[in-house]
N, C-alpha and C positions, 0 to 999 in steps of 0.2 A: 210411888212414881218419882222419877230422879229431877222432874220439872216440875216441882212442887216451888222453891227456891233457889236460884243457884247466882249466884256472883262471879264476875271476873272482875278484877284490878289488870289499866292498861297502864301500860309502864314505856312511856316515850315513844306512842305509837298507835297501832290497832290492835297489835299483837296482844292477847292477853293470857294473864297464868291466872287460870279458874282456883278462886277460893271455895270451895262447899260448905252450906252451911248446913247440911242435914247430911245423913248417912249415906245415900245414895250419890251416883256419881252424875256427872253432866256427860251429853252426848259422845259418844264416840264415834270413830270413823265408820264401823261397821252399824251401826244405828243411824247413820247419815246415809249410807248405800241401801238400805234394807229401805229406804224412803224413794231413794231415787228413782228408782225406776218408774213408778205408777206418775212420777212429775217432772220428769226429762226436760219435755220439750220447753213445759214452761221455766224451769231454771236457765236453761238454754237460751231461750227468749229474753230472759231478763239480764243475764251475764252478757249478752249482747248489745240489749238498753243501756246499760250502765257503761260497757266499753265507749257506747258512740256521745254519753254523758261527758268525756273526757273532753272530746274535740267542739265541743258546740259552743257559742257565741251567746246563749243563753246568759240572764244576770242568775246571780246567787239564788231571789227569791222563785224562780221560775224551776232552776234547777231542782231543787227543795222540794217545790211542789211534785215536779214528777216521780222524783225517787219517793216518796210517799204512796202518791198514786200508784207504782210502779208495786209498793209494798202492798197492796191490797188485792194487787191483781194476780200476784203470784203465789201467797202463801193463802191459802182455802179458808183456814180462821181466821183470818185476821175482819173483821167486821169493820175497824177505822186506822189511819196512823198518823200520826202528825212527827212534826219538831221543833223540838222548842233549844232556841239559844240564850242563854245567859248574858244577857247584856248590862253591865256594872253591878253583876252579882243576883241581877233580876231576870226572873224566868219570864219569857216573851214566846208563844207560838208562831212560829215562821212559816209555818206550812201545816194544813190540815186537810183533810181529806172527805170531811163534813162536818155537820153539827153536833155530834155526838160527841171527837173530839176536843172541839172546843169548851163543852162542858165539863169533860172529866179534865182537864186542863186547867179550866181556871176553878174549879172545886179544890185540886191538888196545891195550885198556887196560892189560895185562900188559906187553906191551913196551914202550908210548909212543907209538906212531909210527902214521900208517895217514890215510888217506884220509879217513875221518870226525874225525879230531881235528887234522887238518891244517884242514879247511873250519873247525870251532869255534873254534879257537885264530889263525888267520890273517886267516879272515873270504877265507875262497877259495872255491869250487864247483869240486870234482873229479873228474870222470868218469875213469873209469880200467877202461884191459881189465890185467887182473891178468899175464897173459902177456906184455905188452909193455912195462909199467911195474914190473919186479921190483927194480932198479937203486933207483927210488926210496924205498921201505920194503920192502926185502928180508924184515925177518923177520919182519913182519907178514903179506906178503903170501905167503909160503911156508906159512905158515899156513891162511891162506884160501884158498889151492889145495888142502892138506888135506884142508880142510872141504864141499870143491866148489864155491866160490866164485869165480867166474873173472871178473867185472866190479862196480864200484860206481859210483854217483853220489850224489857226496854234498856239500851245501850247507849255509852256515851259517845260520842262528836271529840273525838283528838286532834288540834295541828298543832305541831311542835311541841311537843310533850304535854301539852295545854287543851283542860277541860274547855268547851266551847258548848255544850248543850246537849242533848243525848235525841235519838230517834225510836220513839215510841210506836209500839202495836198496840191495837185493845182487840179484844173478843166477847164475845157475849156467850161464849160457851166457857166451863170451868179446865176443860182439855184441849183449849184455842192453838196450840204451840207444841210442834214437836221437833225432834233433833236437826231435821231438816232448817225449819225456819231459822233456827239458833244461828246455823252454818251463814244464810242468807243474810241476816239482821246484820252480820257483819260487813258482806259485801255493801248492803246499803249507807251503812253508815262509812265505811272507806272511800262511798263516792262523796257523800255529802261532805265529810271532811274535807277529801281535794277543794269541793268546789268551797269551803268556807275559810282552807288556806288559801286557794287564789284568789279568793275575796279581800283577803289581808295586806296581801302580796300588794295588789294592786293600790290598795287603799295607804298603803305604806310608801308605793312608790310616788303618789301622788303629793303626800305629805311634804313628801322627801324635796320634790320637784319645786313646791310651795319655797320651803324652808331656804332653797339655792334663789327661787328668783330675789326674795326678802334680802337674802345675803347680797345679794348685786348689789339688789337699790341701794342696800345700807352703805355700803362700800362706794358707788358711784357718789352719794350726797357726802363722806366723809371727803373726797377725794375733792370734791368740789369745798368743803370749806378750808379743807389747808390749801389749796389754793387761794383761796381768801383771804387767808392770815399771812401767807405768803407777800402779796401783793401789800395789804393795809400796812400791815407790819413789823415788813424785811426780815420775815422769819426764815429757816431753811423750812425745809419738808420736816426732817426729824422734829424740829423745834415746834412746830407750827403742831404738828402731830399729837407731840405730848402735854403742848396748850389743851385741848381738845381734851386729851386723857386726865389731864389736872382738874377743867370743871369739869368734868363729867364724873370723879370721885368727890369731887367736893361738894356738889351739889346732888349728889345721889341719883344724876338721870342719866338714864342711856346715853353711850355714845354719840347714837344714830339722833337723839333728839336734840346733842348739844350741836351736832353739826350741823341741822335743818337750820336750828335758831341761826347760827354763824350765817347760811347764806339767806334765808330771809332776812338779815339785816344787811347783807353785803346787795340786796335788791333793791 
């Protein structure tokens, strides 16, 4: 079976060039159509979900949630799916689709190792039947046999060249996942990328806005103590200026603190 293990490496994108790690090859287009037909309308359905994903006013976590949701409704194995993002190197689930999830989740993040933190951290896409890939994270995946998880597909979260998390399927059948889904897991994860770069975007612009008002202030209370030094004494502006820049190296404090002190004493 050619979805026993298969890997992609994404390279500044979604786009990925499949590595195999076993003899057989990963989906092709004509094993993608040989699907299609019998599940039309539902790919249909959800190519349409995710387009109207683009335009909505939803936050990040709501987004997440649905494209998750959205995965369970449309591919037939899949039993649960979550997402989990990487946040300062630690795996966080952001969306999950029940309890089951959650389980094999923090079982995977418990030991380190697993299928979905491999796709995050390497920027790989790895289908896996749990029974024939135990060699590769044994005690994750003993685990998840446990749990009655017996196949995953799971894919990384790209923006801007940049691993972000990856979006995980589970199954509890050992043939959960066929060329179809593979095709699919990608559109899901293309949406949730958008929405977790305009998550960035925004939070970036935010920062950004911060940083300019911070700038004013500093600049208005500088502006106000050479004006103060000006007046006490009979500085120009330049003189008065690099007053200010002298103790502020001599004494190792911000600008902005030696100019506060300046007009707190000129009050």
């Amino acid at each position: 079976m050619w979805h026993r293990v298969v890997t992609g490496r994404y390279e500044g994108g979604v786009a990925w060039e499949c590595q195999v790690s076993v003899a057989e090859q990963p989906p092709t287009a004509a094993q993608v159509r040989d699907e299609l037909p019998e599940r039309g309308d539902d790919v249909a359905a959800a190519v349409a979900e995710l387009s109207g994903l683009l335009l909505t006013s939803e936050g990040l976590e709501q987004v997440l949630q649905r494209v998750a949701e959205l995965a369970v409704r449309t591919v037939p194995g899949c039993t649960g799916a979550g997402v989990t993002l990487l946040t300062d190197g630690r795996p966080v689930t952001a969306a999950h689709t029940d309890e089951l999830v959650l389980k094999v989740d923090s079982r995977q993040y418990d030991v380190g190792e697993g299928p979905c933190l491999d796709a995050a951290r390497s920027l790989r896409r790895n289908l896996v039947d749990v029974d024939e890939a135990s060699e590769q994270w044994p005690d994750f995946l003993d685990a998840a046999r446990e749990l009655g998880v017996h196949s995953f597909l799971a894919a990384p979260l790209v923006a801007d060249g940049q691993g972000l998390g990856s979006m995980n399927l589970y199954s509890t059948s050992p043939d959960g996942f066929g060329a179809l889904d593979v095709a699919l897991v990608d559109l899901f994860c293309a949406q949730a990328s958008v929405a977790l770069a305009n998550a960035r975007a925004y939070r970036a612009a935010e920062e950004l806005g911060a940083q300019l008002q911070q700038a004013m202030a500093s600049r208005a209370v500088i502006e106000q103590a050479k004006g103060a030094l000006m007046v006490t004494r009979g500085l120009t502006e330049d003189e008065a200026f690099a007053s200010l820049r002298e103790t502020s190296q001599r004494s190792n404090r911000k600008l902005r603190d030696v100019a506060e002190a300046v007009v707190r004493r000129r009050a």
